[in-house]
C-alpha positions in Angstrom: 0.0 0.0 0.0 3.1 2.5 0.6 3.7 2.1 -3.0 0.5 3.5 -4.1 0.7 6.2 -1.4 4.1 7.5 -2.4 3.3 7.3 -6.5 -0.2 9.5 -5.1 2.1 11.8 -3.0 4.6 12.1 -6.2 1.7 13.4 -8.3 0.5 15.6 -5.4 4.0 17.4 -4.9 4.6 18.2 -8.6 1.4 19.7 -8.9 1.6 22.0 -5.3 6.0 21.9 -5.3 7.0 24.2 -1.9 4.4 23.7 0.5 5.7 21.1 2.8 2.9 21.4 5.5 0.3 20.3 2.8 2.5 17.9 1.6 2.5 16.1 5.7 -1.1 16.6 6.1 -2.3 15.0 2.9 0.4 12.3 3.3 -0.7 11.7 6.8 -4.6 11.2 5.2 -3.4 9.2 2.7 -1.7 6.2 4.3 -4.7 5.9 6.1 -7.4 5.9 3.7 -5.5 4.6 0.8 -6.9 0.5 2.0 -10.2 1.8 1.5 -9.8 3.8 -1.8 -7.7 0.8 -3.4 -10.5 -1.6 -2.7 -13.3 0.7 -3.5 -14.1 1.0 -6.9 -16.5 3.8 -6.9 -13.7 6.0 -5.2 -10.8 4.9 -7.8 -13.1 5.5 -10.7 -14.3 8.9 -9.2 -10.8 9.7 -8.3 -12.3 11.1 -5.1 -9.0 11.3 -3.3 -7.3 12.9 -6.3 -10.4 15.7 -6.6 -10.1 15.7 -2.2 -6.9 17.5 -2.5 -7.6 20.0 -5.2 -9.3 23.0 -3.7 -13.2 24.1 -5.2 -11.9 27.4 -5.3 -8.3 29.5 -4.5 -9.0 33.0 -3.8 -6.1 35.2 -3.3 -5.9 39.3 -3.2 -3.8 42.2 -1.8 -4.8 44.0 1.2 -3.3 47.5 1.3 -3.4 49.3 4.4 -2.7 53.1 5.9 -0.3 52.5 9.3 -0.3 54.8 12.4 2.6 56.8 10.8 0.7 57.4 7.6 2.5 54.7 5.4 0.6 52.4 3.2 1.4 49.2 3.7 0.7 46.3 1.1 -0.3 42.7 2.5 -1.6 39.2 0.9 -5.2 37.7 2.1 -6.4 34.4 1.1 -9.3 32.1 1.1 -9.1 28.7 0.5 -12.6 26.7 0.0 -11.3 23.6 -0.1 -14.5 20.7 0.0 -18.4 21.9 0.3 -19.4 18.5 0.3 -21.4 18.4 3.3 -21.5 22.1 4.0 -21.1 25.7 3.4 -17.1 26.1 3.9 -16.4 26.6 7.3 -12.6 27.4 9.0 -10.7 30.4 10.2 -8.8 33.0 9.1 -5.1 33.1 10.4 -3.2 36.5 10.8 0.2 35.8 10.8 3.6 36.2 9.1 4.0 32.5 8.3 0.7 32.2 6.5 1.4 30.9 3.0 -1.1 29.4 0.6 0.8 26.2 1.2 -0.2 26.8 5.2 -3.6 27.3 4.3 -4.5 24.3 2.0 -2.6 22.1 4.8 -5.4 23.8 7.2 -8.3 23.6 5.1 -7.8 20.0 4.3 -7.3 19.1 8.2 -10.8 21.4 8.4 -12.5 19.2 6.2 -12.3 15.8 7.8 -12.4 17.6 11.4 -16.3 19.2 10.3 -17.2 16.0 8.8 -16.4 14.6 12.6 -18.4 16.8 14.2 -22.0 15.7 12.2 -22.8 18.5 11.6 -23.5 19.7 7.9 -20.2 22.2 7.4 -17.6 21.8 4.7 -13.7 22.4 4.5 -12.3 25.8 3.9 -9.6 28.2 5.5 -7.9 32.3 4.6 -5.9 35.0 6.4 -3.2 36.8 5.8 1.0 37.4 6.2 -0.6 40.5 8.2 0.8 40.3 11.9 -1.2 41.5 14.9 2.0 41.6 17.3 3.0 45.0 17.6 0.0 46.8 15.7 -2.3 49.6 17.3 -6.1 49.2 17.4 -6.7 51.6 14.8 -4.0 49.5 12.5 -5.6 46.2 13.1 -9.2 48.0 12.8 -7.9 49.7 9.0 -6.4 46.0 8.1 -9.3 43.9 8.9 -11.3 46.5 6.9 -9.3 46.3 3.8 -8.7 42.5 4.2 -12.9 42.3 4.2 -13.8 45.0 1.3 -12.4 42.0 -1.1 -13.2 38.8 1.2 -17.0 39.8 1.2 -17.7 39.2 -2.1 -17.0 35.4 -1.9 -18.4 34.5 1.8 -21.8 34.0 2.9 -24.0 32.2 5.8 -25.0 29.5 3.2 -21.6 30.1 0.9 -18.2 30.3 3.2 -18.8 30.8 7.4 -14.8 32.0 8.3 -13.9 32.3 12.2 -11.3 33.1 14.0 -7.5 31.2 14.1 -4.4 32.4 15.6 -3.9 36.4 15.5 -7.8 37.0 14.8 -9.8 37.1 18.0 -12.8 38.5 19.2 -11.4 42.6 18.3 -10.6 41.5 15.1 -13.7 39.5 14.1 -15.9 42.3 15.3 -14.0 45.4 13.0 -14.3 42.1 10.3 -17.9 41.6 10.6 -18.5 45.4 11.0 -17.4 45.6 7.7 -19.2 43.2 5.8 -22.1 44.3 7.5 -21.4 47.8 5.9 -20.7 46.2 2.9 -23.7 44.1 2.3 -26.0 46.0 4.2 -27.5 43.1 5.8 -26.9 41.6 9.4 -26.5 37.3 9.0 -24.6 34.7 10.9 -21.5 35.3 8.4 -18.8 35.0 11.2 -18.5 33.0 14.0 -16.5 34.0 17.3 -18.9 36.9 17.2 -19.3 39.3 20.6 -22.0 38.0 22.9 -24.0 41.0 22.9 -24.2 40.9 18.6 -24.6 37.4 17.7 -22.2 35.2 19.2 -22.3 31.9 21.0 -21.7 30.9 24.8 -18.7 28.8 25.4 -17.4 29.7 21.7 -14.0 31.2 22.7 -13.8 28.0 25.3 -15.1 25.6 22.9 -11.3 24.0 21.3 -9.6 24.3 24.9 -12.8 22.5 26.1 -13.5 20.0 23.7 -9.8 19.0 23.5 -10.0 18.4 27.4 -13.5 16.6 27.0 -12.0 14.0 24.1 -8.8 13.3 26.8 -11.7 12.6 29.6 -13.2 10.3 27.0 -10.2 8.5 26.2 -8.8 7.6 29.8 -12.9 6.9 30.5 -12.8 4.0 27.7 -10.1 2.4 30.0 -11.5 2.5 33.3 -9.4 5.9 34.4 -9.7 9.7 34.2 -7.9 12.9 34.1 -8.2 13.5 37.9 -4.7 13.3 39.8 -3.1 13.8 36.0 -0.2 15.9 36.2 -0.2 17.9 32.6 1.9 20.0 30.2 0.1 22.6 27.9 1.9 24.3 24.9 0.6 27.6 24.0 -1.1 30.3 25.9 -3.9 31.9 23.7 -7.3 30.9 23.9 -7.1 26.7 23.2 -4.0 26.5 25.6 -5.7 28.4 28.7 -9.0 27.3 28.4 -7.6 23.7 28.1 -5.9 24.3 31.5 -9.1 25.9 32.9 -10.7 22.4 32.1 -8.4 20.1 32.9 -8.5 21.6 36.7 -12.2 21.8 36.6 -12.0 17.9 36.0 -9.3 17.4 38.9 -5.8 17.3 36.9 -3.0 19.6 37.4 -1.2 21.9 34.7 2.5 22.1 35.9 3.6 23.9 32.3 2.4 26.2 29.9 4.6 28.2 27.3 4.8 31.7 24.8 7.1 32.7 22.2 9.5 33.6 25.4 9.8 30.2 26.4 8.0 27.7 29.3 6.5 28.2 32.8 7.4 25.3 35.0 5.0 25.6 38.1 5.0 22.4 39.9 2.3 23.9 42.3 -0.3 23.9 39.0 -1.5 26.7 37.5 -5.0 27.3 39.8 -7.5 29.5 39.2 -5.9 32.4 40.3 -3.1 31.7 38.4 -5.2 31.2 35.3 -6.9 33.7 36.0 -3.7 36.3 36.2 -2.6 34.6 32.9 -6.0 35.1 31.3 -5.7 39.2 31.9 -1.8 39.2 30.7 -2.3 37.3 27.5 -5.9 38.3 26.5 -6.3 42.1 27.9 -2.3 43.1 28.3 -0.8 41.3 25.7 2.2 40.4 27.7 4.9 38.3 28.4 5.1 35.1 30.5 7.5 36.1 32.0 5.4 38.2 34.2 3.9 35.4 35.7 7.7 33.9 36.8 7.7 37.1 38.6 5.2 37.0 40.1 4.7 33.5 41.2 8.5 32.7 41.6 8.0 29.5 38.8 10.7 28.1 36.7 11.5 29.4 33.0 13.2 27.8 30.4 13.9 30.2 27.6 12.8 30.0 24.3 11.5 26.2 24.8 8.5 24.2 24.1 7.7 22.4 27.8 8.0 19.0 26.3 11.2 18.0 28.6 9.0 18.5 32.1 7.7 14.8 33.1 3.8 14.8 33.1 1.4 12.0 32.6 -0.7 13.6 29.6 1.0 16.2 27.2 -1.6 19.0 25.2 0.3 20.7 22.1 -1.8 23.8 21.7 0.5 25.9 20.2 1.5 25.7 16.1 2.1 23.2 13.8 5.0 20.9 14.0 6.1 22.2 17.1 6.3 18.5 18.9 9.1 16.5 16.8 10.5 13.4 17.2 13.0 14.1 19.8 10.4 15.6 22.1 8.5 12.5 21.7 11.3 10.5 22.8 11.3 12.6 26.0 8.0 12.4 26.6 8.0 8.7 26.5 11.2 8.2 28.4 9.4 10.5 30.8 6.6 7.8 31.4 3.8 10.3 29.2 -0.2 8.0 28.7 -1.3 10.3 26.1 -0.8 12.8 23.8 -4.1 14.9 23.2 -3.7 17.6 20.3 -5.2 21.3 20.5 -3.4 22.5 18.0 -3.7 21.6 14.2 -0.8 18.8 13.1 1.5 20.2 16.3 3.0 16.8 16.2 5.7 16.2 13.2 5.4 12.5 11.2 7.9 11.4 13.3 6.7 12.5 16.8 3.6 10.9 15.6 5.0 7.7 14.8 6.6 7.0 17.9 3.7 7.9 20.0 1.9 4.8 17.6 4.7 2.6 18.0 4.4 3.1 22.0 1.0 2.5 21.7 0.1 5.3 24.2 -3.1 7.5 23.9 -2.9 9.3 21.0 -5.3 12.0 19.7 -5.2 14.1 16.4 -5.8 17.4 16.2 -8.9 16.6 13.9 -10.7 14.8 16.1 -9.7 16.2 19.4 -9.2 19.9 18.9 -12.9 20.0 16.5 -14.9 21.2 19.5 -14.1 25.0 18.3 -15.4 24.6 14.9 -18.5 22.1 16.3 -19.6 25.4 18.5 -19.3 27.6 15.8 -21.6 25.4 14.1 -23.9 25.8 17.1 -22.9 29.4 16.8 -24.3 29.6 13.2 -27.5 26.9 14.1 -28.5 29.5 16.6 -28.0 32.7 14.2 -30.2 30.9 11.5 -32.9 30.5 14.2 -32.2 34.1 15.5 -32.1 32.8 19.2 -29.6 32.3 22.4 -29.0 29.3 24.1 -27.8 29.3 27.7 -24.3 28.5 28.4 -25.5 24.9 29.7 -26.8 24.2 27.0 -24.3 25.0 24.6 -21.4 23.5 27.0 -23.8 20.1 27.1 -23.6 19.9 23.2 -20.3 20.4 23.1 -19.6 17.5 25.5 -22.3 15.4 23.6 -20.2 16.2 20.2 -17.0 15.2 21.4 -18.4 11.7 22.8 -19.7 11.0 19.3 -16.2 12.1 17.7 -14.5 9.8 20.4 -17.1 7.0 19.8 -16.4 7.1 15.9 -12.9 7.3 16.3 -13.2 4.3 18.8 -15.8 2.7 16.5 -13.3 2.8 12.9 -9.7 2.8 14.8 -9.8 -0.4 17.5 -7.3 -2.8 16.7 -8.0 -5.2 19.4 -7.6 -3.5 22.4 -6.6 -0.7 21.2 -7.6 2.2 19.3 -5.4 3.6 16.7 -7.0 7.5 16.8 -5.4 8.7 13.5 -6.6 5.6 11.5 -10.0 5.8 12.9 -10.6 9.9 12.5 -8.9 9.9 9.0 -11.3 6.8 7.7 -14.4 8.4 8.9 -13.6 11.9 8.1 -12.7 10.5 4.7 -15.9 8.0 3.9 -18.4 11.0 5.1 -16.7 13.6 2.7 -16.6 10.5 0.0 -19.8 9.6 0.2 -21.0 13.1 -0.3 -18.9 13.8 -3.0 -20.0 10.3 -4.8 -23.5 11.3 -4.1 -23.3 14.6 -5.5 -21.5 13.5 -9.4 -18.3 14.6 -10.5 -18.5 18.4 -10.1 
């Protein structure tokens, strides 16, 4: 089966040549599904994997700008709409100087299979920009996400393309985005999700990945009789997924010991409490500010410029970016005694971290399964716009939970090898068969 996997992948990087992360992703997909479209004859003739990793539609623009200091400043924006299968394109937009178009097909194909996970009816898509938040004024990210929308408007839509928020867009930018489509179209519809609670957003929304991700690791230490209470664990990151998983994890009785920034790592064998978290909370969200401050003031360990993956723990989150767990780490996370591995993060683990956390056979959770309860609340987010109505935050939070055990119960359901359950086989295959299906259904278009 490798064989036919690497002649696909061949094909695949000729056509897309520099844009490695797609290349992983794809590759990762692949060796999965490729049993199934090799003895499938439908898929072969309908070369659905082949038309899977072709985007519907690339759209790419400039965004030009006026700075603080009066200097125009010229940027690229993007949207990808990678699979509308099952959905209107759903997926965030990413503000940040490493966003390629190679980044964002890699995240709208992840998208795609992690939507089709969640049941509910959204397709695959993902944009942003090379735009970087870091260091900009209000009134500059205010002019940017203005510009970036007077061309992205034209090609979205609450039944067309639903775009959130990713890393660098939060709630102040969605809110100067949606103002301006708003403007634009003249019309007020559920066409962003991570909207402000008093204009159309959802309960538990900025929660909802940190949550979920901490919901699916409950689920998987449940299946085997244990839980996350008395767990001592390492969180990468510190934006919304990485904090909000902390805040669950010591809802549910586990201890975060480690969290890091693009400074480096907090080791705080005491845990991070709620006080702690909430400290952190107000010097990431409202201050913007350095980790560091927290050493200060708590008197923790630092370790500089460093992911936290050398600091013993019994379950390890990677919240942060992609590839930012490698093989190495893995090896020190397993000589460290680590049970699982539970991703917040899109693909934060590299092939080869991922492989040896398979060969271990420890818990292991992709990021498409694990991390989808974001985008699964922004579906609620968008269920409750259509019906113009507000749910409580129970209610939202208990659909959440309910989402997650069916995403752990598929996985389960298509990954067990005997007793035990290969995660990335079984959230790949049922991603894949859902979108498949669809597509099959639907004729070649």
């Amino acid at each position: 089966m490798s064989k036919a996997v690497d002649s696909f992948m061949a094909e695949l990087i000729a056509k897309n040549p520099a844009e490695p992360q797609f290349h992983q992703a794809v590759r990762e997909v692949a060796e999965s599904v490729m049993p199934i479209v090799e003895t499938t004859p439908a898929f072969r003739q309908a070369k659905i994997l082949e038309r899977m990793v072709e985007p519907e539609r690339v759209i790419m623009f400039r965004v030009p700008w006026v700075d603080d200091k009066g200097q125009v400043q010229v940027n690229k924006g993007f949207r990808v709409q990678l699979n509308s299968a099952i959905g209107p394109y759903k997926g965030g937009l990413r503000f940040h100087s490493t966003v390629t178009l190679g980044v964002l097909k890699f995240l709208g194909f992840e998208q795609t299979f992690k939507n089709a996970l969640t049941g509910l009816p959204m397709g695959g898509g993902k944009g942003g920009s090379d735009f970087d938040v870091r260091g900009k004024s209000d009134l500059e990210v205010m002019r940017f996400c203005q510009a970036f929308m007077t061309e992205l408007f034209r090609h979205i839509g609450p039944d067309t393309d639903v775009p959130a928020g990713d890393l660098g867009v939060g709630g102040r930018e969605i809110g100067y985005l949606f103002g301006m489509y708003k403007k634009l179209r003249n019309e007020f519809t559920g066409v962003l999700t991570g909207k402000g609670l008093d204009w159309g957003g959802s309960l538990v929304r900025t929660e909802a990945t940190g949550y979920g991700t901490t919901y699916f690791a409950e689920e998987m230490f449940n299946l085997k009789g244990d839980s996350l209470k008395g767990k001592t664990c390492i969180v990468s990151g510190a934006g919304n997924v990485a904090l909000y998983t902390v805040e669950k994890v010591t809802q549910l009785g586990g201890k975060v010991v480690a969290i890091c920034d693009y400074d480096g790592t907090v080791h705080d064998p005491a845990g991070i409490d709620a006080e702690k978290l909430a400290f952190t909370k107000d010097l990431v969200f409202n201050r913007r500010g350095s980790l560091k401050e927290y050493v200060a003031k708590y008197k923790a360990g630092w370790i500089e410029k460093s992911q936290p993956w050398s600091i013993p723990a019994d379950v390890a989150f990677p919240c942060a970016a992609e590839n930012t767990l490698n093989g190495d780490d893995a090896k020190t996370l397993l000589k460290n005694g680590v049970k699982a591995v539970v991703e917040g993060a899109n693909m934060p683990s590299t092939p080869e971290a991922i492989e040896a956390f398979l060969a271990a056979k420890i818990l292991f959770a992709p990021g498409k399964a694990s991390n989808a309860g974001g985008v699964a609340t922004s579906g609620l987010e968008m269920a409750q716009n259509a019906m113009h109505l507000a749910w409580t935050r129970e209610e939202v939070d208990m659909r959440l939970h309910q989402i997650m055990k069916n995403i752990h119960k598929t996985c389960v359901d298509v990954g067990r090898e005997g007793e035990w359950v290969n995660y990335q086989v079984g959230a790949n295959r049922a991603g894949f068969l859902k979108v498949a299906n669809s597509m099959i259904a639907q004729g070649v278009v």
